[in-house]
C-alpha positions in Angstrom: 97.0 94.6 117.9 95.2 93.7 114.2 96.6 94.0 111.3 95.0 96.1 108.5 97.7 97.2 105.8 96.5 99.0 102.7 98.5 97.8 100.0 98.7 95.6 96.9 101.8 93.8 98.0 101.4 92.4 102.0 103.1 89.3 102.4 100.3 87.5 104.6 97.4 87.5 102.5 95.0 89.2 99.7 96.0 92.2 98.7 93.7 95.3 100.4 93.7 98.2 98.4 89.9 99.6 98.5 89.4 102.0 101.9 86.0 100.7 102.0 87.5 97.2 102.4 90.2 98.4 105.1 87.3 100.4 107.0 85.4 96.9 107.3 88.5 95.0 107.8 89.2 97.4 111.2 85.9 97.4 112.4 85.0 93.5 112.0 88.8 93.1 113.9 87.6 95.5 116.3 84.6 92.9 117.3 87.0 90.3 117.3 88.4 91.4 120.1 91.5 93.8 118.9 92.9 96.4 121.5 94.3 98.2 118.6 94.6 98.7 115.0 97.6 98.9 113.2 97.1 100.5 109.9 99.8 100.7 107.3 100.2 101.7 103.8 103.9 100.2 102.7 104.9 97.0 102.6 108.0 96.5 104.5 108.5 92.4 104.0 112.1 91.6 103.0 112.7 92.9 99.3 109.3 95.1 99.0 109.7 98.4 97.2 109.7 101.6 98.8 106.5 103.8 98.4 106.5 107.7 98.1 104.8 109.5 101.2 102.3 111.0 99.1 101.2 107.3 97.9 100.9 106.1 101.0 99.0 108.8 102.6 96.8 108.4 99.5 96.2 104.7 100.8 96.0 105.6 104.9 94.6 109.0 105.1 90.8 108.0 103.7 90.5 105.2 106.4 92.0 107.0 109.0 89.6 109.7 108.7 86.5 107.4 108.7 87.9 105.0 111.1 88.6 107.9 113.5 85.0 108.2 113.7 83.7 104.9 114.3 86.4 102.9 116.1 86.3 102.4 119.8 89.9 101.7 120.6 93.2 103.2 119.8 94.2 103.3 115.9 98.2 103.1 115.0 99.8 104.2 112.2 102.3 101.5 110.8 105.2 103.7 109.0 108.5 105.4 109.2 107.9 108.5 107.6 107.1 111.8 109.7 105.3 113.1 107.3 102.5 110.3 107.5 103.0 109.9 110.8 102.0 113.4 111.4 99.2 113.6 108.9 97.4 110.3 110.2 97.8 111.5 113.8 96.3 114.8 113.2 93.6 112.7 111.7 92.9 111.2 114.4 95.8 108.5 115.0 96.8 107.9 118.5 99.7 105.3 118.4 102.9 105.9 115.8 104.5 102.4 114.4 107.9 103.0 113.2 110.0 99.9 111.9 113.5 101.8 111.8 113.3 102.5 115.2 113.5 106.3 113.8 116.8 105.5 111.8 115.0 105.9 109.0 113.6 109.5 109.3 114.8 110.5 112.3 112.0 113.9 112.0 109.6 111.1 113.2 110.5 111.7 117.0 109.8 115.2 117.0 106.5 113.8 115.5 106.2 111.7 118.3 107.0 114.8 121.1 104.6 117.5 119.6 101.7 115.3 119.2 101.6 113.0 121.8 101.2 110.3 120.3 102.4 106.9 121.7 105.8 105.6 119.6 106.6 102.0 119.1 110.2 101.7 117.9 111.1 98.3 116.9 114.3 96.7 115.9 115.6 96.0 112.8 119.1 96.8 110.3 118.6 98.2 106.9 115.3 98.8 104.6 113.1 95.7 103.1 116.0 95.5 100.1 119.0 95.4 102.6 117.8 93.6 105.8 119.4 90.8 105.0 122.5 91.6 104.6 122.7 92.9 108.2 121.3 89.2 109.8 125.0 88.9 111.2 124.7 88.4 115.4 127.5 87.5 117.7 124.9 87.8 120.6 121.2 88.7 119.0 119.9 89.5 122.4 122.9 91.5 123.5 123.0 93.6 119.9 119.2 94.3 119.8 118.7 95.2 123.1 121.7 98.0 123.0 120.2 98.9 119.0 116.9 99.7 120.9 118.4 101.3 123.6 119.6 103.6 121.0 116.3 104.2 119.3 115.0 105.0 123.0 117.6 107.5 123.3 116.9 109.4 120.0 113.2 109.5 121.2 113.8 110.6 124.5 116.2 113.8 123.5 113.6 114.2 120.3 111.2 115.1 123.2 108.9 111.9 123.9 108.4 111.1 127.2 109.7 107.6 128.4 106.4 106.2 129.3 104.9 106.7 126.1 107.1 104.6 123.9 106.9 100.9 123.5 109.3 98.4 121.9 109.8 95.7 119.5 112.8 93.4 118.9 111.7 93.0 115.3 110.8 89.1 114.6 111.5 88.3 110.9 113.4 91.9 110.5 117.5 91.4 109.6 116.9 88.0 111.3 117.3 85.0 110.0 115.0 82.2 111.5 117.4 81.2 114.8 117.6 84.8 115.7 114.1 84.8 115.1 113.4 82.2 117.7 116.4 83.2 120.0 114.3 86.6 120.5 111.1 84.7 121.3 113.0 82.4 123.8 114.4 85.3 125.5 112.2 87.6 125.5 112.3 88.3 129.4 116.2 89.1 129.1 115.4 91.6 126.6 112.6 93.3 128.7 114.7 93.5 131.4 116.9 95.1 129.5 115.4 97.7 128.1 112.8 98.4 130.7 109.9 99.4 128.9 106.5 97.3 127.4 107.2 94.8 124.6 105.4 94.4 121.5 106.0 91.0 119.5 104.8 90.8 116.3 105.4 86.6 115.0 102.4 86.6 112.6 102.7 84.2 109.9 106.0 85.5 109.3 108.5 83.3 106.8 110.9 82.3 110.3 108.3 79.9 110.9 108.2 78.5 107.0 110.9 75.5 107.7 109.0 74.1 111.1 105.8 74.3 109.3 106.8 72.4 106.1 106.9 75.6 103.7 103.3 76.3 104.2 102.4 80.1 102.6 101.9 82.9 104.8 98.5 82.7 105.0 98.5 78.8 106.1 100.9 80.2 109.3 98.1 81.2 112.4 99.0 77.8 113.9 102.1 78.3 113.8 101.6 81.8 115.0 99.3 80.8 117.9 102.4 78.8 119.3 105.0 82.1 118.8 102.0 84.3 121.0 102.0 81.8 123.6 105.7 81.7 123.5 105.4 85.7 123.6 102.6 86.3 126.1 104.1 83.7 128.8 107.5 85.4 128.4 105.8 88.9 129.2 105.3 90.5 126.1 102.2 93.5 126.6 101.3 93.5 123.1 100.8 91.0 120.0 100.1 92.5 116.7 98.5 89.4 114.7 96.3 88.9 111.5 93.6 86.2 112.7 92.4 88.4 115.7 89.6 86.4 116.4 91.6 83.0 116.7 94.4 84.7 118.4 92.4 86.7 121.2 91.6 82.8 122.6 95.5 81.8 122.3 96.0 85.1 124.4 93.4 84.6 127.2 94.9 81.5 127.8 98.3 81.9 127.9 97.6 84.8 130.4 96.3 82.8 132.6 98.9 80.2 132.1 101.4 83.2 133.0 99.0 84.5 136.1 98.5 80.9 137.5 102.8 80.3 137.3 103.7 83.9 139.0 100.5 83.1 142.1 102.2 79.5 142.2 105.7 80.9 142.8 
């Protein structure tokens, strides 16, 4: 899954606020080798501002419309608001990426039912200002798995069919860095739980800024590529990343890493 957000504000590189530029972005990730795009037009790092639905369908809509033309695989929108979620999939959005795990507006599962539209619901406690506060785990694995469980539920008796929704334990979201990296190290525990595809998302977030000697964000894809091999040999489906092109190598690789150890057992 590749990265293209829309806003003046990401965390993990140049701001992208021209459609033109997002378009381009999608399509050259695209021939890179991305599955999907993820398109988003909010920032939701820790401490970003919220943005008003009508701003951010200002900033996805246009790009939705032309990439909905011209893109080959599956295009996701990255937000938590039904409103957008419904707009960009009647624009020709197939996936919907919702960070709250639909605490946030729970309107987005109905969304989700009457559309079709696949629903990733990923893990996390609080919005970008207040995240932090809930980074308190007595067992991380334990408390995500039953918070997703619960985000499954809502979805399920909002109308969406099991098989269409994925999940996401949330790296970098109301996690401090060792809960972080206790997700990634137990990733099959959690899948096992929860019983449904994984998506990981590590990319260049700030868990890894200690191990990698406070490099910025955009100085991180090594340290990514070593948190998607971590991911994709402990059975995670789906990586969303930034460096596509870099990161569709790491992933070939470690699959076969992961094919070769399952034939050898």
């Amino acid at each position: 899954m590749g990265v293209v957000n829309v806003t003046p504000d990401s965390f993990a590189g140049a701001p992208l606020v021209d459609s033109e530029a997002a378009v381009t972005l999608a399509l050259r990730l695209e021939a890179d080798g991305a599955d999907i795009i993820d398109l988003g037009g909010e920032s939701t790092r820790p401490g970003a501002q919220p943005v008003s639905a009508a701003d951010e369908l200002a900033r996805v809509l246009p790009v939705v419309r032309r990439l909905s033309a011209r893109l080959k695989i599956p295009l996701s929108i990255d937000t938590y608001k039904a409103s957008v979620a419904r707009a960009a999939v009647d624009a020709g959005a197939q996936i919907i990426n919702d960070i709250s795990g639909l605490r946030f507006d729970p309107a987005l599962g109905a969304v989700a039912a009457a559309t079709g539209a696949a629903l990733v619901l990923m893990h996390t406690r609080g919005g970008p200002q207040t995240m932090h506060g809930g980074a308190d785990y007595q067992d991380v694995i334990r408390e995500v798995a039953a918070e997703l469980k619960a985000s499954v539920a809502a979805a399920t008796a909002a109308g969406v069919s099991a098989d269409r929704i994925i999940v996401d334990p949330g790296i970098g979201f109301a996690k401090r860095p060792a809960h972080s990296y206790g997700v990634l190290g137990q990733l099959p525990a959690l899948a096992e739980a929860l019983g449904r595809p994984l998506l990981v998302g590590p990319s260049r977030k700030s868990f890894m800024r200690a191990a990698l000697e406070e490099r910025p964000a955009a100085e991180r894809d090594w340290g990514t590529a070593a948190a998607v091999t971590a991911a994709v040999l402990a059975g995670a489906h789906i990586v969303r990343v930034h460096a596509v092109n870099e990161m569709v190598q790491v992933v070939r690789v470690a699959e076969e890493i992961r094919r070769h150890s399952v034939i050898s057992h």
